[in-house]
N, C-alpha and C positions, 0 to 999 in steps of 0.2 A: 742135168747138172748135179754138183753135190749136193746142192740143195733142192735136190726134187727138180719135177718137169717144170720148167720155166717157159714160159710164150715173150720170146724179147721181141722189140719194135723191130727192128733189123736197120736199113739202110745203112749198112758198112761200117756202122758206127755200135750200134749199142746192140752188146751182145749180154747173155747169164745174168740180164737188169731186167726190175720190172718198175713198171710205174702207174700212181694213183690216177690217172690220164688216160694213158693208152693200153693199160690191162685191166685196171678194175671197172672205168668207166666206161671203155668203147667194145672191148670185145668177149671180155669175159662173160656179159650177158646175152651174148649171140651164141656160145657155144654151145647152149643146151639144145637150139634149136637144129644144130646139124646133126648130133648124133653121134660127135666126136667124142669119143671117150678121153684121149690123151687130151685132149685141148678141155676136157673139163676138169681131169684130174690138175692139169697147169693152174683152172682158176680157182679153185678151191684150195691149192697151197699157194696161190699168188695172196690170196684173202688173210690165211695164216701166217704167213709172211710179215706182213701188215700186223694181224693184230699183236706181235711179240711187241708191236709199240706204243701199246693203250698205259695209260700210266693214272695216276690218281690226281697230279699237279694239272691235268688241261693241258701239256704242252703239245703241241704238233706233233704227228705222222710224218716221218718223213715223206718226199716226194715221189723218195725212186729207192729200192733195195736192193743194190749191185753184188759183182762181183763171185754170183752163185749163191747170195745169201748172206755173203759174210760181211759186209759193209753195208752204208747206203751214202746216197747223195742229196743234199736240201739246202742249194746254194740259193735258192728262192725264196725259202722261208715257206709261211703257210698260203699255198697259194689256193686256198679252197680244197684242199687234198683229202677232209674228212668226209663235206660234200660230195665228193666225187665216189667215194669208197662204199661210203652208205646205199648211194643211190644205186650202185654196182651190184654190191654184194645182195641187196634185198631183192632185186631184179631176178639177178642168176639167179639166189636162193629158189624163187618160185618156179620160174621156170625148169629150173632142175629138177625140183617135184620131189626132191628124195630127205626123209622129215629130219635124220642123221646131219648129213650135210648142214641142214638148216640151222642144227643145235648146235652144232660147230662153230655158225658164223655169227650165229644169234648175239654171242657178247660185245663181239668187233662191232656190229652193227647201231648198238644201242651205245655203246660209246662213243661212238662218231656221232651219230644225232646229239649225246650231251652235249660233247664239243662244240656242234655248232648254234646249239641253242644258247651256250656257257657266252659264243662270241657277239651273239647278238647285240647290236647298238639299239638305241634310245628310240629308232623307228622304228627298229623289233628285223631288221635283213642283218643279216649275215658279214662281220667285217671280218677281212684278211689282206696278209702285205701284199696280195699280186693275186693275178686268174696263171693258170696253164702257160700264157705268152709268160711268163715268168721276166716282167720287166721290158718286155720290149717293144710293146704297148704301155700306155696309162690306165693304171684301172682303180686306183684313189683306195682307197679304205674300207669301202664295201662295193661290190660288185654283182650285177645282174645274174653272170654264171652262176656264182657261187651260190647264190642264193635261190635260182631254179633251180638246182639240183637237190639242194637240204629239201624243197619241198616237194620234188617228185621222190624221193627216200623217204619222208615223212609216210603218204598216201602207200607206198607199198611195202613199210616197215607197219601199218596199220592191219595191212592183210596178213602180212606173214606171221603176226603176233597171234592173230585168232587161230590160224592154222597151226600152231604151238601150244595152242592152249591159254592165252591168255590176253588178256582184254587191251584192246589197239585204241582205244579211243581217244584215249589222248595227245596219241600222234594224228589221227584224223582233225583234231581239233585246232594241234598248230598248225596241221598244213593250211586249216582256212584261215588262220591269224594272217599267217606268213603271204598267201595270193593276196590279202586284202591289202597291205603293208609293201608287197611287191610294188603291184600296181598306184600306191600312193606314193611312192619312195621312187622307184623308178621311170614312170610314163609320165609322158612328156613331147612337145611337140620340138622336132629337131629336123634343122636343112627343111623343112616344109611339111612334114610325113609326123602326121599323131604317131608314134610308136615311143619307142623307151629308150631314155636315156642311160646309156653302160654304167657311168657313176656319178657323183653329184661332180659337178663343172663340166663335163663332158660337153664338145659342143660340135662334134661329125660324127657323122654316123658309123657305127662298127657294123661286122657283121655276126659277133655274138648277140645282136638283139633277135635273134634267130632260136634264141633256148626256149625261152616260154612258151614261143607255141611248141615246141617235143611235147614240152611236159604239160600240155593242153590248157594253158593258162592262155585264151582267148581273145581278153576284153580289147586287146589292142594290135587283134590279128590283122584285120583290112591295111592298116597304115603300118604295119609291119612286113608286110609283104610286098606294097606298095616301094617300101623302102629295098628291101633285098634284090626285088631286080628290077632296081633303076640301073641306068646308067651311071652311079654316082658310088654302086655296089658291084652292079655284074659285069664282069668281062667275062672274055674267051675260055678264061680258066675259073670260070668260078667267081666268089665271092672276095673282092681287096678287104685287108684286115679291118681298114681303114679307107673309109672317102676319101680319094683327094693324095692317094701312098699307089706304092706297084706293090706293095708286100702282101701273098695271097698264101692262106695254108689251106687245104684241102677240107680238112676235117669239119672248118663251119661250114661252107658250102655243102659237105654232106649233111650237118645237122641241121639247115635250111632248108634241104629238098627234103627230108623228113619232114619235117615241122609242117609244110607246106603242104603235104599229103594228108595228114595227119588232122589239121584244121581245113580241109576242103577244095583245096587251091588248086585241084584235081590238072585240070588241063596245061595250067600255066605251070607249074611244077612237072611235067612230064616232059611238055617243052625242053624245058632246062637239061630234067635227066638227061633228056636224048643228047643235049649237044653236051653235057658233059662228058657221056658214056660214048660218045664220038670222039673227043678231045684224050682220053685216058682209056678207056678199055681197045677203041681201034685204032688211034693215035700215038705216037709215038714216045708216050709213057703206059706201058702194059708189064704185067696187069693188075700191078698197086697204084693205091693213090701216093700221092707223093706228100711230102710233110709240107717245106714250105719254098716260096722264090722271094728274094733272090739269094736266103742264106741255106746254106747244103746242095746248091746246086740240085734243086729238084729231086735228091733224093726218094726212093720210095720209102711209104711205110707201112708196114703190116699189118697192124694193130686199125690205125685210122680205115686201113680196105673195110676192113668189118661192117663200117659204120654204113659202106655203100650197101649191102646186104639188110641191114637194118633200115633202109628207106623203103625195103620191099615189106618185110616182114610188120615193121611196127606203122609205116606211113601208109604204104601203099592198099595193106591190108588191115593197119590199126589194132595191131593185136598189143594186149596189153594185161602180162599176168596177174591174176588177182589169189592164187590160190596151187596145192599145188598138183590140184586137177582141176583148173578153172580157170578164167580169161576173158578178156572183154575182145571184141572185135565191133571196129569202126572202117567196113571197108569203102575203100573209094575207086570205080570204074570207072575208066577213062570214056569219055563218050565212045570212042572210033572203036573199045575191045567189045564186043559181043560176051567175054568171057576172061576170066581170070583164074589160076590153078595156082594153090603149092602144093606138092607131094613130099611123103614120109617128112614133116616137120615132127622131131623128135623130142618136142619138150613137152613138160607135164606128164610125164609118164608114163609116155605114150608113142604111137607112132601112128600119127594122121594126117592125113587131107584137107586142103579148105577148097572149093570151088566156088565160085561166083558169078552168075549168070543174070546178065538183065532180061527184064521177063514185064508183061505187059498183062493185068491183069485180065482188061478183054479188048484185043488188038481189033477185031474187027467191028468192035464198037464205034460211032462217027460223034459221039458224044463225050465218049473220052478226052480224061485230061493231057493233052501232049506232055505235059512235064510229068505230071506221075507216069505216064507208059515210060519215060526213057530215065527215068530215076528207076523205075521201083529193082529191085536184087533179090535175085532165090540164090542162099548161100545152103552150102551141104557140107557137112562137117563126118569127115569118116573114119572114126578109130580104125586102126585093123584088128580086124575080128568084130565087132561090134556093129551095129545098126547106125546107118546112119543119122544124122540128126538135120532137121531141114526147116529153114525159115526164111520167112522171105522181109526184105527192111526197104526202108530209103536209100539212095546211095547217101552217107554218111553217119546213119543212124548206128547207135550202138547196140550190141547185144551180149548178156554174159553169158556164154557155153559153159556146159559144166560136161567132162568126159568122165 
């Protein structure tokens, strides 16, 4: 466009736009992982984009920057949009491995964390007029999303700051203010399931209670996932916005099969995939997810597919930048896979392998532990060119690589 490489949503509708949603939050941090050049050139001035609207007064970002650049749209208001940006751009930043880049985005990023630290209420979460549903949902004053997201930006605007040369500590330190204040402010027993309440008065269950486990905020995983696929949440397509509604958009159902991988949920989350990946990749919406039913008429969208790619990469294998040659990996093995592969993953500066093998420390032992034989994982980690790197964990346990 004339304003630089743009990545727009698509579905028939929004073209030369970008948004704090669907580009900085969902895919702009996948694209380092492909290898796409022009798709990281688009996130890296979708970022700039953005920060021409940091300003000194605290007022909002807007939502979306149309038109090729030369307008924007924010009929929403703030609907957690600096949340979303921060937790984006410090993601990419890492994974993109490249220290320029970083110093680029490094201002936008620390801005957006004032913002939302500036908006903080009295219980220390995150208030804004509205989540993403921009209104078409209830999401009160402060919000569950908005406020998982400030604190998975906080924990990896902490790394990126060391890797810049300067001291993150202090954002490590709200992120733990902010989990404790989560969990006090939002959890809550609701329809019968300990999990978390979306805002204060809420009383059905959504299925953005699906964010905190991404962002490995745990304490209230068992009855959160209990909730995601009851019948009360899952149908045929996925996750309803809302218990008790037909209105279903794609995008939390991806960030619940994530989550779900993510905190262990290994089998009962593969389930799902499959019959998603039944439902949309060999079904008769192929081969984007779609935004939402019943308004756009099941439109596809672009930007949301990403997120299905990132159930593999961040759930299913638990990769999680920390550096911008370095990462955590929390992989999870399906019982039934002997084995699990990604090839030429290109982020961090790199171009490597993960493989995953379950392995049985002495199988022909009759005193061995059955659950350790079919947990234990030999992961191999292999730059190209370089030596590989080889350990062997629990299935779920973490470990940080350094390439």
């Amino acid at each position: 466009t004339a304003g630089g490489p743009m990545h727009g949503p698509g579905g028939e509708s929004y073209y030369a736009a970008i948004w704090a949603n669907d580009q900085a939050e969902y895919i702009n941090p996948y694209f380092p992982f492909t290898g796409y050049d022009y798709g990281n050139a688009s996130a890296l001035n979708s970022y700039l984009m953005f920060a021409r609207f940091m300003n000194p007064d605290m007022k909002p970002i807007p939502s979306s920057i149309i038109a090729e650049g030369t307008d924007i749209w924010n009929g929403a208001g703030d609907r957690g949009d600096a949340a979303m940006i921060a937790y984006g751009a410090a993601r990419y930043a890492l994974a993109r491995g490249d220290i320029q880049e970083a110093r680029q985005l490094w201002p936008l990023i620390e801005w957006c964390l004032n913002y939302c630290k500036h908006k903080l209420n009295a219980d220390g979460v995150v208030m804004s007029n509205t989540d993403e549903l921009e209104g078409r949902f209830p999401a009160g004053d402060a919000n569950l999303c908005t406020s998982s997201l400030y604190y998975d930006a906080l924990l990896s605007a902490s790394s990126l700051a060391k890797e810049l040369g300067m001291n993150g500590a202090q954002y490590k330190k709200q992120a733990a203010n902010l989990r404790r204040n989560i969990n006090k402010y939002f959890a809550g027993p609701i329809e019968g399931f300990d999990t978390y309440i979306y805002y204060k008065g809420n009383d059905v269950l959504r299925s953005w209670i699906c964010i905190p486990l991404v962002m490995g905020i745990d304490e209230k995983a068992a009855g959160t996932l209990d909730a995601l696929f009851s019948p009360r949440l899952w149908t045929e397509n996925g996750l309803l916005t809302q218990a008790g509604d037909k209105t279903f958009w794609d995008r939390s159902t991806l960030y619940a099969l994530r989550g779900a991988f993510y905190v262990g949920d290994t089998e009962r989350a593969l389930d799902f995939l499959r019959r998603y990946s039944e439902t949309r990749l060999l079904g008769t919406h192929v081969p984007y997810a779609i935004e939402a039913w019943p308004e756009g008429s099941q439109r596809h969208l672009s930007a949301e597919s990403a997120l299905y790619g990132r159930i593999i990469t961040e759930g299913l294998f638990g990769i999680r930048p920390t550096g911008f040659r370095s990462f955590l990996i929390r992989p999870h093995l399906p019982a039934a896979w002997p084995q699990m592969e990604l090839r030429h993953v290109r982020a961090f500066g790199n171009d490597f392998s993960i493989k995953v093998e379950r392995v049985t420390s002495n199988p022909k032992s009759q005193t061995s532990n059955l659950k350790s034989q079919i947990s234990n994982l030999k992961v191999t980690v292999t730059p190209q060119g370089a030596k590989p790197q080889t350990f062997t964990l629990r299935n779920g346990e973490t470990k940080a690589v350094k390439l």
